[in-house]
C-alpha positions in Angstrom: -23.2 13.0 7.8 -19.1 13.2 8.0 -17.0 12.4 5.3 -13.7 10.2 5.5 -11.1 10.8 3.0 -8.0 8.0 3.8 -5.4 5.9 1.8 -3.4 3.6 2.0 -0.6 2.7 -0.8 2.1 -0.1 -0.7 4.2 0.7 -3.9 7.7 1.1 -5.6 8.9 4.7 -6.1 8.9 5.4 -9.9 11.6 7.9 -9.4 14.2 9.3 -6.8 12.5 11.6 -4.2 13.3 15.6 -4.7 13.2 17.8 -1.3 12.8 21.6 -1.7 12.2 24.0 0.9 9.2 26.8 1.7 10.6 30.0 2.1 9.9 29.7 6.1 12.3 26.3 5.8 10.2 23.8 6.0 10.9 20.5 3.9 8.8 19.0 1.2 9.3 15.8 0.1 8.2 14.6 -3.5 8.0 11.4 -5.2 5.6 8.9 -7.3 4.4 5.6 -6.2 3.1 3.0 -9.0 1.1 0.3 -7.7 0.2 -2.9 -9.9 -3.0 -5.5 -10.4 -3.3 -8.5 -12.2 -6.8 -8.2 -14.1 -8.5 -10.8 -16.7 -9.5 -9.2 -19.9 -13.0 -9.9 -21.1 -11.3 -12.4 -23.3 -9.4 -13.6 -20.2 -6.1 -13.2 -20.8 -4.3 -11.8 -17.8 -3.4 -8.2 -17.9 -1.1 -5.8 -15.2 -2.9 -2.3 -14.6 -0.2 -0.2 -12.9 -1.6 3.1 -11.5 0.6 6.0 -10.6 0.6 8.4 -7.5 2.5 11.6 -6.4 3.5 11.6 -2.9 4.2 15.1 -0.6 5.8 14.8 2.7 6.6 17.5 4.9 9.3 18.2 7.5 10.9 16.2 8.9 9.3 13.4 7.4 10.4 14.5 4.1 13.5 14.9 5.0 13.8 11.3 6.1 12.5 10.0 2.9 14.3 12.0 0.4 17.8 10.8 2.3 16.8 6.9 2.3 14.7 6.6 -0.3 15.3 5.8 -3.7 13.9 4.5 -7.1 12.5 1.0 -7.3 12.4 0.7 -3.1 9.1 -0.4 -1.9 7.4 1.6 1.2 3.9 1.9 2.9 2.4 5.2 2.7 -0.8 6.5 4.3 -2.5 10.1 3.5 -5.6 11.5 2.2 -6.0 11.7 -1.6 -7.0 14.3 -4.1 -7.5 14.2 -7.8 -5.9 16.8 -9.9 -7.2 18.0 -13.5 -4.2 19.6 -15.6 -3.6 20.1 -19.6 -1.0 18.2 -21.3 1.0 20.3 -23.9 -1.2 18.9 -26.7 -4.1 20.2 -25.0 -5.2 17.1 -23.7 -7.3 17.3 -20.2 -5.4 15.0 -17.8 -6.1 13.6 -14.3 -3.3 12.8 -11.5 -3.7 11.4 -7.9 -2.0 13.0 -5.7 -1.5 11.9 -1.7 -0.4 14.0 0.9 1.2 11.6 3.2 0.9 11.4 6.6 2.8 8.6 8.0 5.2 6.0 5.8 7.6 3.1 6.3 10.3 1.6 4.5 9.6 -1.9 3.5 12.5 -4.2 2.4 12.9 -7.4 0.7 14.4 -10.4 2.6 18.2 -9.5 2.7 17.5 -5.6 1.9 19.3 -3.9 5.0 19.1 -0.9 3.3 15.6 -0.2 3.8 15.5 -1.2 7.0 12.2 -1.0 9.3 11.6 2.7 9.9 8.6 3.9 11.0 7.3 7.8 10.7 4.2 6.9 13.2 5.0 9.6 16.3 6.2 7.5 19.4 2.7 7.6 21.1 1.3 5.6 18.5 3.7 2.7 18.8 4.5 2.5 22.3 4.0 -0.8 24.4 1.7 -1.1 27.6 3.8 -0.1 30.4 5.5 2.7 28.1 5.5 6.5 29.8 3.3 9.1 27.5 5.5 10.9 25.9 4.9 14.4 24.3 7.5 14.1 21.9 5.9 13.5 18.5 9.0 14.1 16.4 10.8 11.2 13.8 13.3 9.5 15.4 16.6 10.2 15.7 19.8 9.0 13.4 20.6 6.6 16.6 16.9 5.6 16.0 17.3 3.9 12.4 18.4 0.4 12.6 21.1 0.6 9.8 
């Protein structure tokens, strides 16, 4: 049988994205997401479970993101996940999920122009009936990005 491994996250960055480079030049993008629940305690009381996530984007994708994103902006991300173990200085075995991201948007609050309504999809996934195929896959353009 095949295996599926997809997610989808609508967060707020916990921090400023940081781009670094591969020595053959390609852009990676990193950042965390934190998502939030509202769960009842057995004793009822209402409690927020926030859970964290690292984000990668690469190319030109990254590069996108680390110029107009920012700490505390909302955006859609989708990617496949992975679990990572590590130890903490105290010794302590620690998990971290971690989400290499394949497509993301900027989501804004009502009067936010600064997010704006970008889309990373590639063009053949959001074009119209009637629309020509197009075999250019790459993020849009600065002329592209409505602000």
């Amino acid at each position: 049988m095949a295996s599926f491994n997809r997610i989808t996250i609508v967060g707020y960055l916990g921090k400023d994205p940081e781009i670094r480079y591969t020595p053959d030049g390609q852009a990676v993008c990193n950042f965390s997401v934190a998502t939030s629940e509202k769960r009842k305690d057995r004793t009822g009381e209402a409690q927020d479970i926030t859970t964290w996530f690292k984000i990668t984007l690469w190319g030109r994708k990254a590069e996108v993101a680390n110029q107009y994103l920012s700490k505390g902006k909302q955006v859609y991300i989708e990617g496949t996940l992975r679990q990572e173990e590590w130890t903490d200085r105290d010794g302590a075995k620690r998990t971290t999920l971690v989400v290499n991201a394949s497509n993301f948007e900027f989501l804004a609050a009502k009067g936010d122009e600064s997010a704006g309504g970008f889309q990373s999809q590639p063009a053949q996934d959001r074009k119209t009936a009637g629309q020509p195929d197009s075999d250019n896959v790459d993020a849009p353009s600065d002329s592209d990005i409505p602000f």
